[in-house]
N, C-alpha and C positions, 0 to 999 in steps of 0.2 A: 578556666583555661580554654582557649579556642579550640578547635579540634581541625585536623588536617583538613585543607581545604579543599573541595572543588576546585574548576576553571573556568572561569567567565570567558566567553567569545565573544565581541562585536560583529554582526554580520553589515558587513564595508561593501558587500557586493550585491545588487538585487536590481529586477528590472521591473517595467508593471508602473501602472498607475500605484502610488505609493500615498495610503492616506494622509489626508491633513493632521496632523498633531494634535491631541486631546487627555483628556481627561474624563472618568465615570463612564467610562466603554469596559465591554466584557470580550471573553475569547473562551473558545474554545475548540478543541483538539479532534479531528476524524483522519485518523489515519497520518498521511502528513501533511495536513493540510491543518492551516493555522488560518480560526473566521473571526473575524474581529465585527462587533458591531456593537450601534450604540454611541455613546459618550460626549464631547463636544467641547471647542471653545473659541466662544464669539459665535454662539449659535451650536443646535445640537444636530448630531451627522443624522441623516435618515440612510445613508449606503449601506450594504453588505458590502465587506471587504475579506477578500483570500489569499492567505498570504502560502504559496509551494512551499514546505522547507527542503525541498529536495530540486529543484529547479530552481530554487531563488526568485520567485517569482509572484506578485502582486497581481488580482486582476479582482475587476468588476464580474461575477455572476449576473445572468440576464435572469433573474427574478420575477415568479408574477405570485398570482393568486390575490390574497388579502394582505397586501404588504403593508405592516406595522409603520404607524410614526414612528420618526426617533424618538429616542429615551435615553438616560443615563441613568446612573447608579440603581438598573436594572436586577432582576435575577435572570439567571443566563446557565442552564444546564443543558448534559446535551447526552445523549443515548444511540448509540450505534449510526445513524446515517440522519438523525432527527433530533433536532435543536428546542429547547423550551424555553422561550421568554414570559415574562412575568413582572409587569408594575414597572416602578421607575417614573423618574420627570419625566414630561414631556414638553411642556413649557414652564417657565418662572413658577412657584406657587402652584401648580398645577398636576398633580402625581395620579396615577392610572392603575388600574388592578385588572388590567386586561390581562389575557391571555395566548398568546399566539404559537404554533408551531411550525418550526420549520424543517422540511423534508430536501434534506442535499440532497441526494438522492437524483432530484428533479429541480432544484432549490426552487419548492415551490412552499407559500406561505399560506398559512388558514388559520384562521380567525376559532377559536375553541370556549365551548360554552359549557364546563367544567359543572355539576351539579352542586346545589349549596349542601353543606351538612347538614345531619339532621338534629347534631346536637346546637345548633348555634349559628351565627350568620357568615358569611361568607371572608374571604381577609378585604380590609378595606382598602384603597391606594395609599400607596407609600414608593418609597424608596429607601436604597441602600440598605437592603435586607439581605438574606441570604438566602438562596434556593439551590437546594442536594439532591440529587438522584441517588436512588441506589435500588437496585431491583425493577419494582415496576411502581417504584412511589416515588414524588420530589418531598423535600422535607422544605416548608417555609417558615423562619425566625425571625423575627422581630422587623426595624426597619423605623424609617421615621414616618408618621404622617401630618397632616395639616389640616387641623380646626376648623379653619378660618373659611367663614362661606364667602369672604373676598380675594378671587385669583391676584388680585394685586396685594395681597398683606399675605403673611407667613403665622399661624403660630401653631409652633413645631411643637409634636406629641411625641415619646419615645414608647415601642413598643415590645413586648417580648411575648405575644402571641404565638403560639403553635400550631401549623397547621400539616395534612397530611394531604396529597394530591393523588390520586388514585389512577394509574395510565391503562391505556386498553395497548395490546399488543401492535406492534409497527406503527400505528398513528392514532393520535385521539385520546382521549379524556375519559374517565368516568365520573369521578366528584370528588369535592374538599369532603375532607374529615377532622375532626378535631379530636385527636385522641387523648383519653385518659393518661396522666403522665402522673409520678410517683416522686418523690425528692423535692428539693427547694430549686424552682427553675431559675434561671439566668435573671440577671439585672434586663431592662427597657435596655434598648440600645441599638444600633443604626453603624453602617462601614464597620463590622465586624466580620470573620471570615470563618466558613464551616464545611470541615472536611467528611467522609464517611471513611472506616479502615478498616477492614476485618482479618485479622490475623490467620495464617496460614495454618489449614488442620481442623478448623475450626469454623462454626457458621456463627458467629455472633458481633454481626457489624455493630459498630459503635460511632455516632456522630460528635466530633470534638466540635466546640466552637471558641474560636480566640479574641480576644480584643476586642475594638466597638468604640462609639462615643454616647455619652450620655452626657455632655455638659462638660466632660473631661476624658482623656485616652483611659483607655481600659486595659488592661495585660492578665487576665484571669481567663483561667483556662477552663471549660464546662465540658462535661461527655454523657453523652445521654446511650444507654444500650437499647438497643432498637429491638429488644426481643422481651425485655421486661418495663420498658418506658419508663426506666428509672434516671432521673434525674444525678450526678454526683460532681465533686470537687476532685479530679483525681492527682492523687500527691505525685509529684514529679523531684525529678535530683538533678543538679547542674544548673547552672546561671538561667533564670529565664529571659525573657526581650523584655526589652523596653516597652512599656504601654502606647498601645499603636492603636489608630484608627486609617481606616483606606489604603491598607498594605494587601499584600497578595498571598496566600496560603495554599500550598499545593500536595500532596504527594505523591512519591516518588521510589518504589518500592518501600518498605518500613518507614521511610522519612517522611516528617511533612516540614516542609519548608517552610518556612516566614520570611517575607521582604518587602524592604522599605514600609513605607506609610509616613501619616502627620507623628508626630511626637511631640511631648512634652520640652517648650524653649529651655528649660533647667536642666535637663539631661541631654542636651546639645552639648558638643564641646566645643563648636566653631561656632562663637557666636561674632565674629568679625565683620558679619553682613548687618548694618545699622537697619535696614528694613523687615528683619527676620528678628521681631521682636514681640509678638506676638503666639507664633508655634513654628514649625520646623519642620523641613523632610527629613528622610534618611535613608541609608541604602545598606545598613547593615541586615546581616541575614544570620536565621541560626534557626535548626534544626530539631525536631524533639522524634527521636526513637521510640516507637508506637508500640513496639514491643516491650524494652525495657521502662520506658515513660522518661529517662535521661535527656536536656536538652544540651545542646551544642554550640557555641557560638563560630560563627566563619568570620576570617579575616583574609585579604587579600594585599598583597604588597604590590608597588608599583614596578611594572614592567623595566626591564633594564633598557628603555630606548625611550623612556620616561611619560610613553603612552597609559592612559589608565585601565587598570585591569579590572573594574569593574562598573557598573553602571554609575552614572549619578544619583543620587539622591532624588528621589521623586515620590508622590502618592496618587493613586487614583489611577494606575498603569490596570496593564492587561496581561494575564500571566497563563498559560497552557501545557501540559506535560504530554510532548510528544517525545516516546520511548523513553529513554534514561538521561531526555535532555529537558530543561525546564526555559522554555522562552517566554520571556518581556518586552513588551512594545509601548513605550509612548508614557505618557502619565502629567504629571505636573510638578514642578519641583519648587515652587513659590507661589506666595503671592504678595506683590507688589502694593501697598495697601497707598500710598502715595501715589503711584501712576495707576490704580485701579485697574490693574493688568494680570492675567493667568499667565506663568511662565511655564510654556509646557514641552517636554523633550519629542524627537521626533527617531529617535535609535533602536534597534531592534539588539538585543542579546539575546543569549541564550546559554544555561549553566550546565557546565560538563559533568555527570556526576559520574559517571566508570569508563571503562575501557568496552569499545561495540560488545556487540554479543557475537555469537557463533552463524558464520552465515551459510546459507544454504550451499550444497554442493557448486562447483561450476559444472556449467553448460555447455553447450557446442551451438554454436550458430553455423557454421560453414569448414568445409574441409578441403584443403585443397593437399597437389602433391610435395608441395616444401610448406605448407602452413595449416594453423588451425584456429580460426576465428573462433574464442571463445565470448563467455559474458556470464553474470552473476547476478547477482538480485543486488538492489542496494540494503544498507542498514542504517536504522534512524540515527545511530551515533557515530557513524564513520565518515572520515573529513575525507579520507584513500583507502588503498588497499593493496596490500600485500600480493602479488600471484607468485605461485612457485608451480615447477614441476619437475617427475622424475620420470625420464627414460626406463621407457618397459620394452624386451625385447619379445618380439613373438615367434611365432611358428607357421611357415607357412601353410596353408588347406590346400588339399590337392582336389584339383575338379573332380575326379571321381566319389571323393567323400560327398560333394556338395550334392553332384546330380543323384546318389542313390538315398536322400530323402525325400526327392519327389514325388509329387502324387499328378497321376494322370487325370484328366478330364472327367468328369461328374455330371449329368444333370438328374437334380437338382444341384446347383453349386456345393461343393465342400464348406463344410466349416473347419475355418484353420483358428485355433485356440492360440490366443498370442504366446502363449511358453512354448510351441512349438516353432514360433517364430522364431528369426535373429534377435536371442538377447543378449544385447550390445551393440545395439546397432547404433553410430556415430551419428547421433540425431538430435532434434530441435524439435521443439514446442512451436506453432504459430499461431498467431491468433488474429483474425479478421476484422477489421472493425468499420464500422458504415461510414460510406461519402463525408460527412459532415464533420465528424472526428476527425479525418486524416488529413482533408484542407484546411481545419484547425490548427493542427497542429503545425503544416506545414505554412502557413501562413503566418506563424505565431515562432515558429520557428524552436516552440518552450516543449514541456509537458503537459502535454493531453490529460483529461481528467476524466474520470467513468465511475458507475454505481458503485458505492462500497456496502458490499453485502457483510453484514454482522456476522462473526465467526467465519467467513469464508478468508485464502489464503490471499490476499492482496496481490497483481500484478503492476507492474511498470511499465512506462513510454521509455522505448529505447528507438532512439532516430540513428541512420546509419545511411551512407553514402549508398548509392543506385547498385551497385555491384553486392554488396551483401544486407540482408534483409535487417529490415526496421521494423519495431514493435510495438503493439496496444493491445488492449486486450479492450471489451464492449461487452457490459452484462443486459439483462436486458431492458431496466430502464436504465441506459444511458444518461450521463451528465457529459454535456458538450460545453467548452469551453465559449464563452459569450462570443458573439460576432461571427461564429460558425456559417460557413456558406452552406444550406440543403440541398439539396437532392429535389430536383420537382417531380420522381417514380414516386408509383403507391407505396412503397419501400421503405421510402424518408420516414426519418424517426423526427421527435420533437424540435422544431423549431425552439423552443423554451428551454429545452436540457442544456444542462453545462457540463462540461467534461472534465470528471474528478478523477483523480491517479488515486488510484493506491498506493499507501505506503512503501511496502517494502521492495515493490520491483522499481522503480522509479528512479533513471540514471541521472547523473550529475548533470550531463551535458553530451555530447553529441553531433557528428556532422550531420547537416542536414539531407532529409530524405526527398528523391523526387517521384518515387513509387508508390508511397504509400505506406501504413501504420502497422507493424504485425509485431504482437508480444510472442517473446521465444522463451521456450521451459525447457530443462532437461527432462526427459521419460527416466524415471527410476528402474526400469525392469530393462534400461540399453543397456547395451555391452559391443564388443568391436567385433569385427569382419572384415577379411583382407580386403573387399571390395566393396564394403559395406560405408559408403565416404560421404559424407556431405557434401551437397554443390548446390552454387547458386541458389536461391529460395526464396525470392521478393515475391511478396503477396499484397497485391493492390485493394487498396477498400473499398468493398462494395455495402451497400445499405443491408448490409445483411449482419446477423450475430455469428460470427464464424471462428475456430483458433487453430491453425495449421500446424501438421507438426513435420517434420522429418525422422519421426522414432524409430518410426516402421521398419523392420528390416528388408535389406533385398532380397528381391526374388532369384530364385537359383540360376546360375548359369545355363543356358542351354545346350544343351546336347546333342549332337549330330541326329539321335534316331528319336529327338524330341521336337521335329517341326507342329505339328498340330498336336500339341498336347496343354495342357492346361499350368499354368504355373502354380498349385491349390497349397499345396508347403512350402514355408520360409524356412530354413535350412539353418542351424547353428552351426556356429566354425567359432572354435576353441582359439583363447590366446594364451600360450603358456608363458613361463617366466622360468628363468633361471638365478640362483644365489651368486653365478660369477658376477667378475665385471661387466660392464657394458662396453664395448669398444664403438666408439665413433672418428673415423677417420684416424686420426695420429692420437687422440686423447681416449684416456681410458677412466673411465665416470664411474664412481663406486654404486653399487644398486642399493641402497640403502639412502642414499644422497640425493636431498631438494636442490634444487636448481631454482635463484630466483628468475620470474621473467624481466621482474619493475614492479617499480610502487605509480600507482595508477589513481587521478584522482575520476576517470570514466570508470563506466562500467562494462568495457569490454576492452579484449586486445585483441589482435590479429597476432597471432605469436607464428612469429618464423625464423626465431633463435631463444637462443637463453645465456644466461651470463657464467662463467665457470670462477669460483671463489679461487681467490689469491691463494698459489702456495709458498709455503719457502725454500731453502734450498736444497733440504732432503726430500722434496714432493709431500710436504703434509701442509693440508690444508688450513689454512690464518684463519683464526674465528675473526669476527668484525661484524660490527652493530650495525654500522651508516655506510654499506660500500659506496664507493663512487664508481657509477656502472659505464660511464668513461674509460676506466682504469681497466676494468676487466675484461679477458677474453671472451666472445662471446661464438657457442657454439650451434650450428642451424642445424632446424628440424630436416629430416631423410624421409623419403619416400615410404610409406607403407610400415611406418613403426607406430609404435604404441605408446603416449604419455599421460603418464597419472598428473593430477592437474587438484589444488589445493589456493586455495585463496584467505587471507586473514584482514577484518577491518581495522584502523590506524584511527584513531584521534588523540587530544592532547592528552587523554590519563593513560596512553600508550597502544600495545598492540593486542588487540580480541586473539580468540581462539581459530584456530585453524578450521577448515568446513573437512566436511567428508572426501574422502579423497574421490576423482570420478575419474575413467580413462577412458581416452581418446584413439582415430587412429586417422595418421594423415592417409589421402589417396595412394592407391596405385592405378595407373593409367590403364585405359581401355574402356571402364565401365559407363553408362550414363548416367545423367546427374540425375536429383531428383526434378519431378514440374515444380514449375513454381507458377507465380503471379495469379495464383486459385482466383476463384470468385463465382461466388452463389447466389444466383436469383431465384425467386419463388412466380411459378406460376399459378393458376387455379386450384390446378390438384397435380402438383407435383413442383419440383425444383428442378434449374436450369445447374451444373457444373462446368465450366469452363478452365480452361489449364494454359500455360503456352510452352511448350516444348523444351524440353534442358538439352544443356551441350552432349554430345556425345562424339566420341576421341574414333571410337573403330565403327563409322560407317552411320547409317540413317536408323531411325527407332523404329524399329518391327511394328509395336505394340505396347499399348498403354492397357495394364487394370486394375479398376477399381473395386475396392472392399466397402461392406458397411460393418458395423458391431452390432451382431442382434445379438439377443439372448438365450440363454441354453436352457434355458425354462421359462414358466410364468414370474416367477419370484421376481419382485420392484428392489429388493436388499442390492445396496449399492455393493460393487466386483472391485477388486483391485486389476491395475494396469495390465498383469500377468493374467489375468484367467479372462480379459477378454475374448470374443470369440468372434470372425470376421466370415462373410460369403461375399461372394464375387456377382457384384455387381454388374461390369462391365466389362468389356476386352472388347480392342478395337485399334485402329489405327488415327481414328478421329482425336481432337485435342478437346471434345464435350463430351457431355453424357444428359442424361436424364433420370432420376430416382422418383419414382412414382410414389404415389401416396400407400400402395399396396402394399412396397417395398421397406416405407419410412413406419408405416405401423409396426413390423417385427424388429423395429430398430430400438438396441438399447440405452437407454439416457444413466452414460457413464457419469456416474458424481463421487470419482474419487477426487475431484478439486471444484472446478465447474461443473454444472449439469451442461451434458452436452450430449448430442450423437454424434459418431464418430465414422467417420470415412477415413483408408488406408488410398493412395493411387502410386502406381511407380513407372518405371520407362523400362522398355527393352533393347538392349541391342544384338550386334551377333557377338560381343562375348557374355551377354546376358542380363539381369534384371539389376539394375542400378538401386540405391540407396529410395526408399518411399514418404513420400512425403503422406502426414496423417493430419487431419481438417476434421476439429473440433470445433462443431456446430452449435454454438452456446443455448442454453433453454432457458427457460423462466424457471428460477430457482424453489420459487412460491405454487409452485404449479404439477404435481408428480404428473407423469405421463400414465395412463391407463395401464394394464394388461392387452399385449395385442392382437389385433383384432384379425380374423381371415380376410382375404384379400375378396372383393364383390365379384361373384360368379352371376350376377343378374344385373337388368339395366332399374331396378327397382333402386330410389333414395336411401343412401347408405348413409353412415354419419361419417366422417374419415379426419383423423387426427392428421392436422396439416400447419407447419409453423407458420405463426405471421410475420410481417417485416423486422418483428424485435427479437423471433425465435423463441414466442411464446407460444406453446400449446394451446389450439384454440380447437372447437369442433365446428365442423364445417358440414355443408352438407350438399353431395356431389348433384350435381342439374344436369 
C-alpha cells in the first residue's frame, strides 16, 4: 500500500543562464546552492553550473585553476565548501580515473594526486560507479570499465571493487586504501546508487547500496557497516522498487529516497509507445525507513487543473538534498532507437517532504515613529511566511533614572561591559561587504554569494530600497559572483572569487539597492529603550571584511551639569507590561492576542499597521484559517510602544512553527539616529573609519563616539554578546576616526558567530545619545588572533597584528 505522499513542485520560475539539457551529470548540495556538473547530450558539458534555490537563479561561476574535462556518469561528492570528482567518460570509449577537487569557496579547481594503496593497485578508469563521503573518507564501488586497447571499440567489464580514499582536512588527498571487508560483497555492477546513514544516538554509519546494471536492472539492496567492514543482505518489510538502473538515491532525514531510473520493459505498464520496446524510464518513487528497514511506495494523483503533479519519467537526472527538500534537474526519459536520438527533460522540481522548520527570531532593520522595518532569515522549505505581532505596553523612563547611571570621564578610557549597556536596544546587525560584491549584486540585480564556512551560522543577501539598509555579509575568502567589477585599491579581493550566499539568510527577492550590500542580524542580548530607536542605517561596500550592527545601545541623555563629561555607561531603561487590555485609539486588543501583519513571500516588512480578526456580534472574535486582509480592520502602529513580533514559514505540507518571540520599540522623537553608510579602509599600520552623519529632529550633533571590544583578560575562549566589554576609542565632532595598530592589538576577536572585532559608534544631540550602530569587522576564521601585545614605546621593529584587505590576521612589521 502506498504510504501518504509528499508534494512535488515544478519550479516555473528562474533566471540565469539555464543549462542545456542532459543526461549522466551529477549535483550536489552547499548550502542553497544547487552545482550541477558533468553529463551531456550531443556532446559532454565541460561548464560548472549554479543553480540559487533561494533567488531562483542560474549562473556561470568564473572558475580557474586545473579545470577538469567534462565527464559523465562521474562520482561527484561533496564535503563542506569542497567538491570531489572522480572518473567518468570523457569521450566515446574513453573513461578516466582522475581525480579533481573543487573548492567553492574560491570555485577554484586542482588536479589531486591521491597515493596508491599499499595493499594493491590503484582504481582503474571507469564510469557509473558510486563515490560516498562520509567523515574524512570517500567510499568507491564498482562501475563499468573498458578492456579494449581501441578508443573506438567498447568491451565493457562490470566491476565491484572496493576502494577507500583517505582526505586531509579542508583540501587534499592522502591515498587509496583497499580495506579488508568481511561477508559476501555485492554483484559487478555499474548506475547503481550508495547512500551513508548513521542512526541517531549512535556512531555506526552504514553504507546502503541499491540497484545497478550488470547486463540486467538490479533492485537488491546491500549495507556494508563501516565500523566492522562487514558486508550483509539486510531483510527489509514493505513492497520494494522495481529494479532500477540510473535512478537517483538520496536521504532525507530517516528516509532514503529512490527515483526514477531505466527499468525492466515488462514491469512498465504503459507500453503504448511503439519505440519504448526495448527498456523504459519511470518516475515512480518509494522510500525505505533507515531505522525501521520498512519500504514505502509514493503515489501522486493529477492536479485538479489537470497539470502534472509530478516529474516525467526519466533516468540519468541529477538529484541533491537541500534542507527537507529533494531537487531534480534534467535527465533523459527515452531513447529513440529509430531516429538515434537522446530525449532529454530540461525541468527542474523539487519534493516537499515536511512543513519548514522553526525559524530564527525576527529582527529589526529600522525604526521609525509610526513604523518598524523588520526582517528574518529565510528557511530552505518555506514558499512564505507568516508575521504576527502583539502590542506590549511600556512604561515611560524618566531622565533622571537614565542620567544617574552615568559615569564621568576617565583616562584611561572606561571599560563599559555590554550587560551594563542598553539591553534591548531596538537594533541591527550589519555587515560590510567589498566593492566587488555589492556591484555584483547590484548589477545582477539577484543574490550575492560568499564563503561558506563549515559549521558556521550562514547569512543572507537581503537588497532593500536607498532609504533602508540592504545586506551581505563577506567572510574572508570571499566567492563573488562571475562578472563582478573590482576595485583597482590594494584592498580588492580576487578577481576569480564568486559570490556564494549562504543558506539560511538569503531572501526571496527584494527591491533593488543603490547604496550598497549590508547583512542585518538581530543582537540577542537587545531589548527596548524609550529612545533607544533605530534609524536610517545604509552601509556602503567598501573592499574591506566588515558587519554593522545597530545593537548597541544609546548613550544616556545629557544633562545640564554634564557638558564635558564622558558618555563611559549605557544606561538600562526597563519596559514593563501589564495583564490588562491594551487600548489603542477606540479598539481595545486583548494582551494575550497575535495580531497578523501578512503572509509575505519577502523577507522583510515595513510594518505600519496590523490586521484586527473579525468579530461577531457579541465582540468575540471568528476563528478563520485564510482571512482575507481586505476584509479586516486594520490597526497602525503609535509612537513609542513596544511590539512582540513572531514569524512562521508556510509551504504546501503547511504552516512551521512559530520563531521566538523578539520585541521592538517604534521611535519617540527628538533623539538622533544611528551613523550610517560606515566604511573601513586599512592603512600601513592602522585603519581609516569613516561615517556620514544620521538625522537628527532637536538641533545639530554635538558629538560622535566610538568603542572597540577588547578583552577583560588574556584568555582567546570565545564571550557571549553580553559579557563583551567596550573602551572609547574616539569622541569628537569629526565624521572619521583612526584605530591604530596599538589599539587593534587589545582588540577582541568576538566569535560568538563570525570571528570579528567589533567597534560600538553613536551620535549625540542636545536631548542626547541616539541609538549606536555596532561594525563587525569580519577575521579569518582559520587564523586565531594572538594574546595581545603592549603597544611600541620605542622606534625599534615591532612585529604588529594588522588585518589585510580580506580581514585576515597577518604580522607585519612596523618600518
Amino acid at each position: 500500500m502506498a504510504a501518504e505522499s509528499p508534494i512535488w513542485r515544478r519550479v516555473n520560475t528562474f533566471s540565469g543562464p539555464v543549462p542545456r539539457s542532459r543526461h549522466g551529470h551529477r549535483a550536489a548540495a552547499i548550502r542553497e546552492l544547487l552545482i550541477v556538473f558533468g553529463g551531456g547530450n550531443e556532446g559532454i558539458a565541460e561548464e560548472l553550473h549554479v543553480y540559487n534555490t533561494v533567488s531562483k537563479q542560474w549562473f556561470l561561476p568564473a572558475v580557474r585553476g586545473d579545470i577538469p574535462p567534462g565527464c559523465a556518469a562521474h562520482g561527484f561528492a561533496c564535503e563542506g565548501t569542497r567538491i570531489l570528482v572522480f572518473g567518468g567518460m570523457v569521450e566515446f570509449g574513453k573513461y578516466s580515473n582522475s581525480l579533481y577537487e573543487l573548492q567553492a569557496s574560491r570555485w577554484l579547481w586542482k588536479k589531486l594526486k591521491p597515493k596508491p594503496p599499499r595493499n594493491g593497485v590503484p582504481p582503474c578508469p571507469r564510469l557509473g560507479h558510486s563515490f560516498t563521503l562520509f567523515g574524512n573518507k570517500c567510499y568507491l564501488f564498482g562501475g563499468l570499465a573498458n578492456d579494449s586497447d581501441d578508443p573506438n571499440s567498447n568491451v565493457p567489464r562490470y566491476l565491484n571493487d572496493f576502494y577507500e580514499l583517505e582526505l586531509q582536512a579542508v583540501s587534499g588527498v592522502k591515498g587509496w586504501n583497499i580495506p579488508e571487508t568481511k561477508g559476501t560483497a555485492p554483484s559487478a555492477r555499474e548506475s547503481h546508487t550508495a547512500i551513508i546513514y548513521s542512526s541517531k544516538g549512535s556512531y555506526s554509519p552504514k553504507l546502503y547500496i541499491f540497484g545497478g546494471m550488470r547486463g540486467y536492472r538490479l533492485g537488491d539492496l546491500w549495507q556494508l557497516d563501516l565500523e566492522t567492514m562487514t558486508w550483509t543482505l539486510p531483510e527489509t518489510k514493505g513492497p520494494s522498487p522495481i529494479p532500477r538502473s540510473l535512478h537517483s538515491t538520496n536521504v532525507i532525514g530517516n528516509k532514503m529516497y529512490v527515483f526514477g531510473g531505466w527499468i525492466p520493459i515488462l514491469m512498465n505498464e504503459d507500453k503504448s509507445n511503439a519505440f519504448d520496446n526495448e527498456w523504459s524510464c519511470t518516475n515512480s518513487m518509494s522510500y525505505l525507513n533507515l531505522d525501521t528497514m520498512t519500504w514505502n511506495g509514493l503515489v501522486w494523483e493529477r492536479q485538479e487543473d489537470g497539470k502534472a503533479s509530478s516529474p516525467r519519467p526519466r533516468a540519468g537526472h541529477c538529484a541533491a538534498v537541500i534542507g527537507s527538500r529533494l531537487y531534480i534537474w534534467s535527465g533523459r526519459d527515452g531513447y529513440r532507437k529509430a531516429w538515434n536520438y537522446q530525449v532529454c527533460c530540461k525541468d527542474l522540481w523539487y519534493l516537499e517532504t515536511e512543513k519548514p522548520s522553526t525559524p530564527s527570531p525576527v529582527f529589526l532593520v529600522k525604526a521609525t515613529l509610526k513604523s518598524l522595518h523588520v526582517a528574518w532569515h529565510p528557511l530552505p522549505a518555506a514558499e512564505s511566511y507568516l508575521l504576527q505581532l502583539q502590542p506590549e505596553p511600556t512604561a515611560p523612563a524618566s531622565p533622571s533614572a537614565l542620567s544617574s547611571n552615568q559615569l564621568s570621564s576617565a583616562n584611561p578610557p572606561t571599560i563599559v561591559p555590554l550587560k551594563e549597556l542598553q539591553q534591548g536596544a531596538a537594533a541591527t546587525l550589519l555587515e560590510l561587504s567589498g566593492t566587488a560584491g555589492a556591484q555584483a549584486a547590484q548589477s545582477t540585480g539577484s543574490t550575492a554569494l560568499f564563503q561558506l564556512q563549515s559549521g558556521e551560522e550562514a547569512a543572507h543577501t537581503h537588497q532593500v530600497t536607498s532609504h533602508v539598509p540592504s545586506y551581505i555579509e563577506r567572510e574572508d575568502t570571499s566567492l563573488k559572483k562571475p562578472g563582478c567589477n573590482e576595485s583597482s585599491t590594494e584592498n580588492s579581493v580576487d578577481q576569480n572569487a564568486a559570490c556564494v550566499a549562504e543558506s539560511k539568510h538569503c531572501p526571496l527577492t527584494g527591491p533593488p539597492s543603490t547604496t550598497g550590500l549590508v547583512h542585518t542580524e538581530q543582537d540577542p542580548t537587545a531589548n527596548i529603550a524609550p529612545h533607544n530607536q533605530m534609524t536610517e542605517s545604509t552601509v556602503k561596500s567598501e573592499p574591506m571584511e566588515t558587519e554593522l550592527s545597530n545593537d548597541a545601545a544609546p548613550l544616556p541623555p545629557k544633562s545640564q551639569d554634564q557638558d564635558n563629561t564622558t558618555p563611559a555607561t549605557l544606561t538600562t531603561t526597563s519596559v514593563t507590561s501589564t495583564k490588562s487590555n491594551i487600548q489603542m485609539g477606540n479598539t481595545e486588543l486583548a494582551d494575550n492576542q497575535w495580531y497578523d501583519v501578512g503572509i509575505f513571500k519577502t523577507l522583510y516588512s515595513e510594518v505600519t499597521h496590523y490586521y484586527l480578526p473579525p468579530v461577531d456580534g457579541k465582540g468575540n472574535v471568528e476563528p478563520t484559517n485564510a482571512p482575507d486582509y481586505e476584509d479586516l480592520k486594520q490597526q497602525a502602529l503609535t509612537p513609542g510602544a513596544a511590539y512582540r513580533f513572531r514569524v512562521a514559514g508556510i509551504n504546501s505540507c503547511g504552516q512551521g512553527q512559530f520563531s521566538q518571540v523578539s520585541e521592538y520599540k517604534t521611535c519617540q522623537p527628538g533623539f538622533p539616529g544611528a551613523p550610517s553608510s560606515v566604511k573601513i579602509t586599512k592603512a600601513a599600520d592602522c585603519i581609516h573609519i569613516t561615517w556620514e552623519p544620521p538625522t537628527s529632529p532637536s538641533g545639530k550633533i554635538l558629538e560622535y563616539s566610538m568603542y572597540l571590544a577588547v578583552r577583560k583578560n588574556r584568555s582567546s575562549t570565545a564571550v557571549s554578546s553580553s559579557q563583551l566589554a567596550f573602551i572609547r576609542i574616539y569622541r569628537g565632532t569629526k565624521i572619521h576616526c583612526t584605530v591604530t595598530s596599538s589599539q587593534l592589538s587589545n582588540a577582541l576577536i568576538d566569535c560568538t558567530s563570525r570571528p570579528a572585532v567589533v567597534f560600538r559608534i553613536a551620535a549625540k544631540n542636545e536631548q542626547g545619545y541616539g541609538p549606536a550602530t555596532q561594525i563587525r569587522w569580519l577575521q579569518d576564521a582559520f587564523k586565531p588572533r594572538p594574546p595581545p601585545v603592549a603597544a611600541p614605546q620605542s622606534t625599534d621593529k615591532q612585529p604588529l597584528e594588522l588585518p589585510d584587505s580580506t580581514g585576515t590576521l597577518k604580522t607585519k612589521t612596523e618600518t
